[in-house]
C-alpha positions, 0 to 999 in steps of 0.5 A: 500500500505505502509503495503504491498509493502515490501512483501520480493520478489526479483525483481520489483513489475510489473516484471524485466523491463526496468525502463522506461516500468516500469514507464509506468506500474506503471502509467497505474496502477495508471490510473486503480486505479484512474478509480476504485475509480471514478466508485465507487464514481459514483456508491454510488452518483448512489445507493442514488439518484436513491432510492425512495425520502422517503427512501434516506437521511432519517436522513437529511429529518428528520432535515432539511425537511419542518417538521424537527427538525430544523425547529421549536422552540421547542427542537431538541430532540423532535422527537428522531431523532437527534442525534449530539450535539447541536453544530452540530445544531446550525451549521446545521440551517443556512442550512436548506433552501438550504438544502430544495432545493437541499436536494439530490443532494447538500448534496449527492455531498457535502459528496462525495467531503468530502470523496475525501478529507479524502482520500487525506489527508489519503494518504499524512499522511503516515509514511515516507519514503514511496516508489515512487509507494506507494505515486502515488497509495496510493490516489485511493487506500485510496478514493476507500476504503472509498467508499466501507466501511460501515460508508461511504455509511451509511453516504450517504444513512442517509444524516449524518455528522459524515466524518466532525469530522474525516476530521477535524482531520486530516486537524488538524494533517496534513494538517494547519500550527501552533499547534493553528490553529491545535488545533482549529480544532480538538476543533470544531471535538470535539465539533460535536463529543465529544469524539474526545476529547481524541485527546487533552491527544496525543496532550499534551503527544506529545509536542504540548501542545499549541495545546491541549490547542487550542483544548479545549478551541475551544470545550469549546467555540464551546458548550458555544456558542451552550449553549448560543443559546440553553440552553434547548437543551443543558441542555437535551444532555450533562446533561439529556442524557449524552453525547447521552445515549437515543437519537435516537435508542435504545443504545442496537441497533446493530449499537451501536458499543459502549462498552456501546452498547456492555454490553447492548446486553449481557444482563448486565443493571443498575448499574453493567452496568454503572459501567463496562462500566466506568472501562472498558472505563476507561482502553481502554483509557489509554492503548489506548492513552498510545499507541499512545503516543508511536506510534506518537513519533515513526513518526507513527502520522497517526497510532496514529490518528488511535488508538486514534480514535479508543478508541473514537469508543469504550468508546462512549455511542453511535457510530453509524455505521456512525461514525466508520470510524477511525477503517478504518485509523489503516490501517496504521499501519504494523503487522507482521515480515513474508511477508506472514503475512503483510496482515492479519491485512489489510484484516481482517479491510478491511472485517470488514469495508466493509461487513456485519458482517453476512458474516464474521461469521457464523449464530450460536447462540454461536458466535452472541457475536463476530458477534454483537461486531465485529466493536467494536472488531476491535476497541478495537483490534487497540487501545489496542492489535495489535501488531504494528510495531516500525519503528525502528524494522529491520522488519518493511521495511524488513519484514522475505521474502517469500519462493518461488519455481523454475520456472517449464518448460512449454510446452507454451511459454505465460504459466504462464500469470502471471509470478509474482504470483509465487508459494509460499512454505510456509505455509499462515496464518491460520487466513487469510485462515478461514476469506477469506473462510468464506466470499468467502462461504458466497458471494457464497451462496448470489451469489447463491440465487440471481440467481433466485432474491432472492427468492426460487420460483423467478426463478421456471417456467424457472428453470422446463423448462430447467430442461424438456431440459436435460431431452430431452437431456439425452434421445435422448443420452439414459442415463436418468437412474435417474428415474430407479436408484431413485426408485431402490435405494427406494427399499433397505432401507439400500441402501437408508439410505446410499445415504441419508447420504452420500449425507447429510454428506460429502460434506464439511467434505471431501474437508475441510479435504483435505484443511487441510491436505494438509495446514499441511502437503504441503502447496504449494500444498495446495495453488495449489488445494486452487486455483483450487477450488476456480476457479471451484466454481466461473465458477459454481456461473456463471452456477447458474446464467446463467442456473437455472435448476430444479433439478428431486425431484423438476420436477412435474409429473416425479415421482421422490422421494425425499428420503432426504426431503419427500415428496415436495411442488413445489411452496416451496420446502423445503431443511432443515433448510438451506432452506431460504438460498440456491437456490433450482434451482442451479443444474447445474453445481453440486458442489456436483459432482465438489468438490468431484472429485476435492478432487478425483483428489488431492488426486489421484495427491498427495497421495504416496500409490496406496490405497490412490488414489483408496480410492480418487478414491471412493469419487466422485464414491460414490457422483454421486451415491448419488446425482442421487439415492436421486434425486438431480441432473440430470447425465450431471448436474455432467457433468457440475461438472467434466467440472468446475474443469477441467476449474479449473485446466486449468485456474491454470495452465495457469495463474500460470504454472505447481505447484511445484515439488519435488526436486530430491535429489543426488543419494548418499544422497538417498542411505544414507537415504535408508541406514538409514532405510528410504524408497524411498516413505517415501522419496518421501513423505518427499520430496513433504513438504514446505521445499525441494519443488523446480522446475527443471532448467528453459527450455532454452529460458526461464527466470525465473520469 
């Protein structure tokens, strides 16, 4: 919320209204926000109960169980399960017994109020000032982030610690009076996770040095007592495994996010290893801290807390995925002197914090080093190269405002729906356009293949028996003419080798080349077809889910020829090496269809010469040639394509208005450029560009929104 609501947009958030309608928007928003936040905390409490005993807190059975380490005499790290200091043990063991009794839903409750807790304190910690609608909406919007992230939901599923150090933290940065008893506690943080240590260099360089000696004196006291009651124990952590090297899984696990783990994974071991992992953690410490020194005296505290936290991720032997919940916090900080760039840095922590790191990159074996890293990058990017702002910066509450175009009449009264989003000129961040279409494709494939649960065979008997019912369909309106085309096309070997590669080849090369130049070269355009697109492809995942149909290679006894795949196996039916990942029943809609008459029709709207819209034209013309001569889709399945994007289009409109229009220039200007060699299209064309795009005066009866 702090990093956003200065977005450089004229008027009120939730429009021009009165300030007591607006109070009452903003609490019905602030109600949404708390609601969403309480469904989600359900929900995870929902996911762990409900999973099988044996599977659920498999972390926590391991130390408290009736068999758990615990429990018996001898070492805590005989089993290699545990993991935490022998502090954490020592303060574990008390409650094992209650533990025992109520082993999932005590801890399960315990965790969530703990999360509830991290996120108020989040909240309140902001930089000040903050705006009214930023402190009311900042606490559901914290807690609901913290629900959905990664470390969050692995520490309720493991039954693990690791939000106890991080809560410690921040009660000690923010919430207690007196530096001692601040220091105090992030001693005990430390002393559960012994890299929090690092907190002590902030608070020292900071000038609250009474705290930074409170803090090593609680963690010295803290480990002293733990070595006292278990010195065995506490000789095999902090002396045999060093700090945690060896326990648990292995330290080139892919949930080691670790510079230690990092090195590990790329094939660098021995003594090379210890010693770049001791140079490299070494520099990340200082620059690191060195930064939030900066940031802290510049009234950023809780961005310093990030950063240093941060640092702690990355120079660990081992941080488990629990344990990642600090690259969450340098939310906090601002980057970026446009509006339109306020976002980048938020969404990019918020995907990597809360999705797979498999749906953020694709699956190519050049980019497994950024993809197995790329918690870990996210870290060392936050402590040691994003570019924060300084709240003395003039951009840092007044960020460069976005551009955006004049209202365009509509025949509609309640056309545009959402009067505030309006039509941005400039161009979007590059970074923030590749990362949100990634993830959209990827969700669109996982989205894709759950339509049949999961797997190519789960929905196959109803997937053929609808396929037997467009069958019927286009017979009793007589254009099954798949049949007749597939086996002529077969016929002519050139034709064939033609429909082949164009149905293989031009599915994203030509939609991904529209986007792009029109991101060029229009960008408000392009943010208009974006938009259109992506609606279509959300009413197709809707098709995929609720209609799965068998495409005609993959009807038995029909006789049609799969001229792409050979010859196929009905029970498992092969599509290339994508064939694990694709939902071999999501015929209808087709967005082979959909998307190459999207691309038709943008082109056919945007292009300044006729030849351009006719060669746009030829597109889709020459895709639904394909997709029936190849036996891929049935005629009304491209039916269904042209009736997504129309849908498309139609929810753009309506929720949006018509897109921008060029700006008509006077006529003596137009004369001068003709004079000056220019002509009217080459105008025209130049007038379509993110610079001179604005909308005619509104209707009359009409405010401009």
């Amino acid at each position: 919320m702090a990093n956003v609501e200065h977005g450089g947009r004229p008027g009120d958030a939730f429009g021009a209204t009165a300030p007591g309608s607006a109070k009452a928007r903003l609490g019905m928003v602030r109600a949404g926000l708390w609601l969403i936040a309480a469904i989600l905390a359900v929900r995870q409490v929902a996911v762990v109960l409900g999973t099988p005993k044996g599977e659920r807190l498999t972390d926590l059975e391991t130390w408290v169980g009736p068999e758990g380490v615990l429990h018996v005499n001898g070492s805590l790290y005989d089993s290699t399960r545990f993991t935490g200091t022998p502090f954490g043990g020592l303060v574990l063991k008390p409650l094992t017994k209650a533990a025992e009794q109520a082993l999932g839903w005590g801890w399960t409750f315990g965790t969530l109020l703990l999360v509830v807790a991290l996120g108020l304190v989040a909240a309140r910690a902001l930089p000040q000032p903050v705006s009214r609608r930023t402190a009311l909406l900042a606490a559901p919007v914290a807690i609901s982030l913290l629900m959905l992230s990664l470390p969050v939901r692995n520490t309720l599923y493991l039954g693990q610690t690791s939000i106890i150090p991080v809560l410690l933290v921040l009660l000690g940065c923010f919430a207690v009076r007196g530096e001692r008893s601040s220091g105090v506690l992030i001693g005990l943080a430390a002393a559960l996770q012994p890299t929090v240590l690092l907190f002590a260099p902030l608070l020292w360089f900071t000038g609250r040095r009474r705290a930074a000696g409170a803090t090593g004196v609680a963690f010295a006291a803290s480990t002293a007592l733990a070595w006292a009651a278990m010195p065995h124990d506490s000789y095999t952590y902090w002396v045999h495994h060093l700090v945690g090297v060896g326990l648990g899984r292995p330290a080139d696990d892919l949930a080691n996010q670790s510079l230690h783990g990092a090195l590990l994974r790329i094939g660098v071991e021995g003594p090379l290893e210890i010693a770049l992992f001791l140079a490299l953690g070494t520099a990340v410490a200082v620059l690191g801290l060195r930064r939030a020194v900066r940031y802290a005296r510049d009234g950023q505290l809780l961005l310093a807390v990030a950063v240093t936290g941060c640092v702690a991720v990355a120079v660990a032997p081992t941080t488990w995925q629990h344990q990642l919940l600090w690259v969450l916090l340098a939310l906090a900080g601002r980057v970026g002197k446009k509006a339109g760039d306020r976002y980048v840095w938020p969404v990019a922590v918020i995907l990597v914090m809360t999705l797979p790191a498999k749906m953020m990159l694709p699956n190519m074996e050049s980019l497994y080093p950024l993809r197995d890293n790329i918690v870990l990058l996210a870290a060392l990017a936050a402590a040691t190269v994003v570019p924060f702002l300084s709240r003395t910066s003039e951009y840092y509450r007044s960020p460069v405002p976005t551009e955006y175009a004049e209202p365009v009449p509509t025949r509609w009264k309640r056309v545009p729906l959402l009067p505030f989003l309006r039509r941005v000129l400039t161009r979007p961040n590059l970074l923030l356009e590749l990362l949100l279409i990634r993830v959209g494709y990827s969700a669109y494939q996982q989205v894709r293949l759950a339509a049949t649960g999961g797997t190519n065979s789960g929905g196959r008997a109803t997937a053929e028996q609808h396929g037997e019912q467009i069958l019927s369909i286009e017979k009793f309106l007589f254009i099954d003419v798949e049949h007749w085309v597939n086996h002529a096309v077969v016929k002519v070997g050139w034709l064939e080798d033609f429909f082949n590669f164009y149905y293989t080849s031009f599915h994203f090369v030509v939609p991904l080349s529209v986007l792009g130049v029109l991101y060029v070269r229009r960008p408000a355009d392009y943010r208009w077809a974006r938009a259109a697109l992506g609606f279509a492809t959300l009413f197709a995942l809707v098709g995929f889910w609720l209609y799965p149909l068998a495409p005609p290679r993959l009807m038995p006894g029909l006789g049609f020829i799969d001229t792409v795949h050979g010859v196929q196996d009905f029970t498992q039916p092969d599509y290339g090496t994508l064939t694990a990942l694709t939902n071999q029943y999501a015929a209808m809609p087709s967005l082979h269809f959909g998307w190459s008459l999207w691309c038709g029709l943008v082109i056919v709207v945007l292009a300044p010469r006729w030849w351009m819209k006719a060669l746009g034209l030829l597109h889709p013309l020459f895709t639904v040639s394909a997709i029936v001569a190849t036996g891929n889709h049935w005629v009304l399945d491209a039916v269904g394509g042209a009736a997504v994007v129309g849908a498309g289009f139609a929810l753009t409109y309506l929720l949006q208005g018509p897109r921008p229009r060029p700006l008509a220039k006077p006529a003596g200007q137009a004369a001068e450029s003709g004079a000056g060699g220019k002509t009217g299209e080459a105008e025209e064309a130049e007038g379509a560009g993110e610079v001179s795009i604005a909308g005619p005066a509104p209707a009359k009866g009409r405010t401009p929104s």
